[in-house]
Every structure is written in C-alpha cells, then in structure tokens.
N, C-alpha and C positions, 0 to 999 in steps of 0.2 A: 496668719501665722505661716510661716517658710513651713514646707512638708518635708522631710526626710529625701524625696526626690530630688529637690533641689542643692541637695548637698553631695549626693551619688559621684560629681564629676573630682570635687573634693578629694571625697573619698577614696575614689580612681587614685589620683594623687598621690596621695598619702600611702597608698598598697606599694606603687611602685617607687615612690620617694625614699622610703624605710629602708624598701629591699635592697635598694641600691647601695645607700649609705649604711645599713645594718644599723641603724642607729634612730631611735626617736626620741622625743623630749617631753617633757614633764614642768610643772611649776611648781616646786616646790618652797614652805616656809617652815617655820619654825612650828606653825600648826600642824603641819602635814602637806600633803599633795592635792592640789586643786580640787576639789570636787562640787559636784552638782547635784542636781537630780533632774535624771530623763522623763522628756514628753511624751517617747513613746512605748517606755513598758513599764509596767504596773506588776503586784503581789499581789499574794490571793487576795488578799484584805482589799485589795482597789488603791493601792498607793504607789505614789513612783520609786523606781530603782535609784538608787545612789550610782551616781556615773563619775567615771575618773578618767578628764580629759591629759590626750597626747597631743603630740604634733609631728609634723613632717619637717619643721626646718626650726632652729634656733628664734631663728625672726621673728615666724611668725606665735609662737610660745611668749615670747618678749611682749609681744604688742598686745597679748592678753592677760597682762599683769598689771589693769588697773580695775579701779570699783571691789567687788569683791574679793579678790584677789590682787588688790596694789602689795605691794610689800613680798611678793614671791617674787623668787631667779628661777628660769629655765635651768634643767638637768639634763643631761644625757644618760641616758639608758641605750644598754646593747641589745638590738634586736634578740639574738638569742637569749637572751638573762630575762627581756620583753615578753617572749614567747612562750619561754616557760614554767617562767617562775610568775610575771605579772597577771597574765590570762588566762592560766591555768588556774593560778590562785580566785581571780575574777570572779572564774566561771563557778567556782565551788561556792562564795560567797556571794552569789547572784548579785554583782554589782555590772554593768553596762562598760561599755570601754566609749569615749566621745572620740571623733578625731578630729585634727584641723578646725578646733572650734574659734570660733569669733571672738571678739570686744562685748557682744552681745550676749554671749555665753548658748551661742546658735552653733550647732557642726551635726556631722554625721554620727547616727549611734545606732554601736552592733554589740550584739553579743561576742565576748568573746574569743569562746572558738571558733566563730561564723571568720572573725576579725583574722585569728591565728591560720585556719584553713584557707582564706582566700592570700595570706602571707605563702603558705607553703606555697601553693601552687604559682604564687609569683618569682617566689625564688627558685621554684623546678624550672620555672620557663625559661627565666635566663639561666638559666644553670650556676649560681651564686655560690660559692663555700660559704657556710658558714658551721660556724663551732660554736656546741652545746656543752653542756657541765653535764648533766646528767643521760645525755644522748651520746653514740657514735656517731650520728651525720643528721641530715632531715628524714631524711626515710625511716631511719629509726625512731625518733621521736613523730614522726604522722603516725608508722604504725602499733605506737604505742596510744598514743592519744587514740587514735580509731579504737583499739583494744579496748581500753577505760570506760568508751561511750559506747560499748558495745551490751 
C-alpha cells in the first residue's frame, strides 16, 4: 500500500497549484460530491473518516470520473469560497479533505485546517490577493480561524 509520503510531492502541488489559480475542483453528480473514506484517520469507534476529494487542475478531476464515480463533471470552486466555507465546514464535521487523488481513489489526505493553513501561508509567500465573503483579506480570516481554535 502507497503511504501518505508518497503522495507529499502531490500534495506540494496542489498547495501551490490552487494558490495560484485561486481555484480548485470537485466531481460532482446528481448524488453529491465524490466521496471516500480515508486510510489514514479513524473515529473513536476505530472507523474511517469520510473524505472529500479535490484537485489542482480540471484534467486531472476528469480522469477520475470513472468506476465509482463515472457519471460525475469536474466543478470549480473558488479557493476562497474553498477556504472557508468548505474546510471550515470539514473540519467541524470531522470529514478528511483528499487532494490530487488518482483513478485509484489513491491521493494525499489532510485535515482540513492543516490543508487551509499550509493554503494561507502559500498565498502570504507569494503575496496573492485574494477575496473572502466573510473576511477583509487573509490575515483577517487566519486571525480569526487561529481565534476559533484557540
């Protein structure tokens, strides 16, 4: 079995992929939005988390819309809409965030404000605008989130 390490460069990817385009992708159908369940975290009970794969680019979203998921389109979602409405929400419903995941239904999986937190710090470093709805800029929404998990 592929370990979470081997997905890490992926993952890399996908941080600065997003941040650039402000934008990530989804498979969505008439069921709902793709979902899984992660190998690598567990409920108290000993059960896996329910995971809801993204991606970094249209294409590759597309090319995992077969087997369990034939019959879903790739969606765009806006990094910020992403940020904090989807992750936020996530994280309160202890669901897993996937990214960049395979045909195999193989990718990187984070928690995710681990996911939103390594986002800010990619968009501080390039210094990126972006526009929130419930925020005045990034700093505002990091130092509210830090607040919340405080």
């Amino acid at each position: 079995m592929e370990q979470q390490t081997d997905f890490a460069q992926h993952y890399n990817h996908f941080i600065k992929t997003v941040s650039a385009s402000q934008q990530v992708y989804a498979l969505q159908s008439s069921q709902g939005y793709a979902t899984s369940r992660t190998n690598e975290y567990e409920d108290e009970e000993g059960e896996s988390l329910e995971l809801i794969c993204f991606w970094s680019d249209k294409a590759l979203a597309t090319a995992c819309a077969v087997n369990a998921w034939k019959g879903y389109e790739p969606v765009a979602i806006k990094l910020a809409e992403f940020m904090e409405s989807w992750c936020v929400g996530m994280y309160e419903e202890d669901i897993i965030t996937g990214t960049d995941f395979n045909a195999d239904l193989k990718g990187y999986e984070a928690e995710p404000l681990v996911l939103v937190n390594q986002l800010i710090a990619e968009l501080t470093a390039i210094k990126s605008p972006i526009t929130f709805v419930n925020y005045t800029s990034l700093t505002d929404f990091a130092t509210c989130l830090k607040e919340a998990l405080a």
